[in-house]
C-alpha positions as a Python dict, from the first residue, in 0.01 Angstrom:
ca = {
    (1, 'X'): (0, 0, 0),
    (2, 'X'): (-58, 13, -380),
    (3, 'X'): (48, 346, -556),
    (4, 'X'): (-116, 371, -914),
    (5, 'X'): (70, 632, -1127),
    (6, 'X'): (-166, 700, -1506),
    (7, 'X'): (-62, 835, -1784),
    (8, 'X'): (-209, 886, -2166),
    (9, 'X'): (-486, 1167, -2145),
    (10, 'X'): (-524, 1441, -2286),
    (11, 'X'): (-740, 1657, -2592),
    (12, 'X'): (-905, 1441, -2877),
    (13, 'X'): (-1135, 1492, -3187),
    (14, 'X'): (-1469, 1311, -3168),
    (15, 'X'): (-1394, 996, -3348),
    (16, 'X'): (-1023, 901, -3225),
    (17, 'X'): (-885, 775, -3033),
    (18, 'X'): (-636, 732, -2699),
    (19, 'X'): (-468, 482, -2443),
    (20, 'X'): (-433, 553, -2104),
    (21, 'X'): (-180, 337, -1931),
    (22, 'X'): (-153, 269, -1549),
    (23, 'X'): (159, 134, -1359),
    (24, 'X'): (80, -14, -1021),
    (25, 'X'): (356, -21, -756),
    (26, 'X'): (410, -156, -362),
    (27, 'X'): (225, -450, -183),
    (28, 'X'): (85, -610, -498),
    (29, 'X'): (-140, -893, -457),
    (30, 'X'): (-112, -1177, -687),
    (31, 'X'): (-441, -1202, -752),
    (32, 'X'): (-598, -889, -832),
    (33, 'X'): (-866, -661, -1045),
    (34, 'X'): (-762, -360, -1185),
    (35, 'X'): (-967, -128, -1368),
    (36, 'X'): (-1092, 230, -1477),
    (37, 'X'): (-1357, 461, -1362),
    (38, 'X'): (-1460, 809, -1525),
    (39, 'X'): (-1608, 1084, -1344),
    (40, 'X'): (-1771, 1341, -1569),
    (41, 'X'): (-1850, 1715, -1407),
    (42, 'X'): (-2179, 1689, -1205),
    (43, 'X'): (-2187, 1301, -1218),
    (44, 'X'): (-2108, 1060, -1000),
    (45, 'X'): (-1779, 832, -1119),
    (46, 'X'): (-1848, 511, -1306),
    (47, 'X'): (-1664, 218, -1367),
    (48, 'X'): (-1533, 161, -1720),
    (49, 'X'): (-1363, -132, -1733),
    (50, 'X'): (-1177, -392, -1546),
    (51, 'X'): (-1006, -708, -1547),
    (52, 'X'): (-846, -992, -1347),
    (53, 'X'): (-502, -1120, -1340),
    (54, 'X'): (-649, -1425, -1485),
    (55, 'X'): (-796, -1187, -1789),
    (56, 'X'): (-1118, -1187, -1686),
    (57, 'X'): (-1293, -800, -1847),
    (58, 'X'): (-1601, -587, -1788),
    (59, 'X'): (-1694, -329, -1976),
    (60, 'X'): (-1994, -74, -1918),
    (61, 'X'): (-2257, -84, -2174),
    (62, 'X'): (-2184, 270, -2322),
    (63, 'X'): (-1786, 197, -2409),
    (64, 'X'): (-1859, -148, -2516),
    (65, 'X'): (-1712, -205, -2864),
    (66, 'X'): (-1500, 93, -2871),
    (67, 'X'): (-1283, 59, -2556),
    (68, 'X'): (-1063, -231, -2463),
    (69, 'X'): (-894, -311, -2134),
    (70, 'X'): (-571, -545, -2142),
    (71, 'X'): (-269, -558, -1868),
    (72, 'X'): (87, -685, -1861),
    (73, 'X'): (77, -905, -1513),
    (74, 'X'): (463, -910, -1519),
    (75, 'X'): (452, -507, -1544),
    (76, 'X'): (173, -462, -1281),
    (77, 'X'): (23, -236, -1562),
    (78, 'X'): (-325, -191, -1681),
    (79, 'X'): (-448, -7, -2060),
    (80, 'X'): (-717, 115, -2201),
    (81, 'X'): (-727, 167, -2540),
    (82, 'X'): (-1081, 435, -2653),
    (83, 'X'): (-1115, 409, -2980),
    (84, 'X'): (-1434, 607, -3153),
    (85, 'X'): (-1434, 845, -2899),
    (86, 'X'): (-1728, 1053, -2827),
    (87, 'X'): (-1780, 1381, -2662),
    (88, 'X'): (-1963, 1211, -2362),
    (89, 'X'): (-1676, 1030, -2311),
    (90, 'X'): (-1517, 1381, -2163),
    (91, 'X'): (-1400, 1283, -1792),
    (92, 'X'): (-1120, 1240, -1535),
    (93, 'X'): (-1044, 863, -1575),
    (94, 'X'): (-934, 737, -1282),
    (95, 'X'): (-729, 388, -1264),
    (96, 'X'): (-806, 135, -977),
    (97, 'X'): (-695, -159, -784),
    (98, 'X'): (-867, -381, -609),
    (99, 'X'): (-649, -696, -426),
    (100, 'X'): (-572, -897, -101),
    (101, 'X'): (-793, -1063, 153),
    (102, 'X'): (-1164, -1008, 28),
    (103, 'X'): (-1031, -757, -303),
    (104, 'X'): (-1068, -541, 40),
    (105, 'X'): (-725, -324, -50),
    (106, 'X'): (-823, -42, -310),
    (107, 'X'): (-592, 232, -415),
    (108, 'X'): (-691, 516, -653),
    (109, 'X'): (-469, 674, -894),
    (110, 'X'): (-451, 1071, -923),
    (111, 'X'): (-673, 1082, -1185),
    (112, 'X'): (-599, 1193, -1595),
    (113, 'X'): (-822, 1421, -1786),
    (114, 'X'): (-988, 1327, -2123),
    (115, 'X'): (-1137, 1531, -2338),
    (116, 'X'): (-1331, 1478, -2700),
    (117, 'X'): (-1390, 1807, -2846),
    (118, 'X'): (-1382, 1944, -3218),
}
């Protein structure tokens, strides 16, 4: 098992900005994809962003530009920096892991709450 502890949320004018860090603990794969989702009230939870051990990123459309994913391999920790922030960028973020046989081991961390308000 992979336990995924976050960290970084919190309250934030339109236009700044925040990093959300995510430690990763347990039966870590080597090779692995770690990445965030956001779940907004009454919508269903998107991915973010993710990336590979090798460094490999994705980014959804709507965060492209102004959010950036990196990791530390030897800390088994994943960031994302949200720059620009907007007020449709108000969700739980959620940090994930995907590893082992198939990427077919996922853990979910608890979830940490960001919101852009004036």
């Amino acid at each position: 098992q992979v336990q995924l502890v976050e960290s970084g949320g919190g309250l934030v004018q339109p236009g700044g900005s925040l990093r959300l860090s995510c430690a990763a603990s347990g039966s870590i794969f080597g090779v692995n994809v770690m990445g965030w989702y956001r779940q907004a009230p009454g919508k269903q939870r998107e991915l973010v962003a993710s990336i590979s051990t090798g460094g490999s990123t994705n980014y959804v459309d709507s965060v492209k530009g102004r959010f950036t994913i990196s990791r530390e391999n030897a800390k088994n920790t994943v960031y994302l920096q949200m720059n620009s922030l907007k007020p449709e960028d108000t969700a739980v973020y959620y940090c994930n892991y995907h590893g082992g046989p198939g990427f077919s081991i996922v853990s979910w961390g608890q979830g940490t709450q960001v919101t852009v308000s004036s």
